[in-house]
N, C-alpha and C positions, 0 to 999 in steps of 0.2 A: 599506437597513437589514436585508432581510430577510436577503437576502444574505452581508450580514457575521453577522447569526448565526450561519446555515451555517455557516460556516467558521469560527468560532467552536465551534463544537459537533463538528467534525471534527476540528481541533487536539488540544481534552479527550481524545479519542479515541484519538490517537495513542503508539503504544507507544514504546518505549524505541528509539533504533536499534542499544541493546547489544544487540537481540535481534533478530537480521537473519531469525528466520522469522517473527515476528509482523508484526514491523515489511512486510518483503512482502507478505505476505498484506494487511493493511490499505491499504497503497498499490497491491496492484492493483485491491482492489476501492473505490477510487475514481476507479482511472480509469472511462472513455465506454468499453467495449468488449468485443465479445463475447463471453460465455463462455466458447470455445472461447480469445481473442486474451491471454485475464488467462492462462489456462492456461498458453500460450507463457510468458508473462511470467516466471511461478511457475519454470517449468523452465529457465531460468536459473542459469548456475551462476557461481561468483567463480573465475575455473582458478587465481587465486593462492590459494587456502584449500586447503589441505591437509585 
């Protein structure tokens, strides 16, 4: 139960995925990882986005 609150309360949370920086940000920072690995993550780029 508690559980599914969690993740219930993280969903509410969730940005729009029209908005591909919020939307990143909020999904790296729920992943397990650290600091520096969400960093990586963030610098990620789409090479088809112009």
């Amino acid at each position: 139960r508690r559980r599914l609150e969690k993740l219930l309360n993280v969903e509410v949370m969730m940005p729009p995925s029209q908005d591909p920086e919020r939307f990143s940000f909020w999904l790296a920072t729920l992943s397990d990882r650290r600091p520096s690995e969400r960093l990586e993550l963030l610098r990620i780029r789409d090479t088809r986005e112009v």
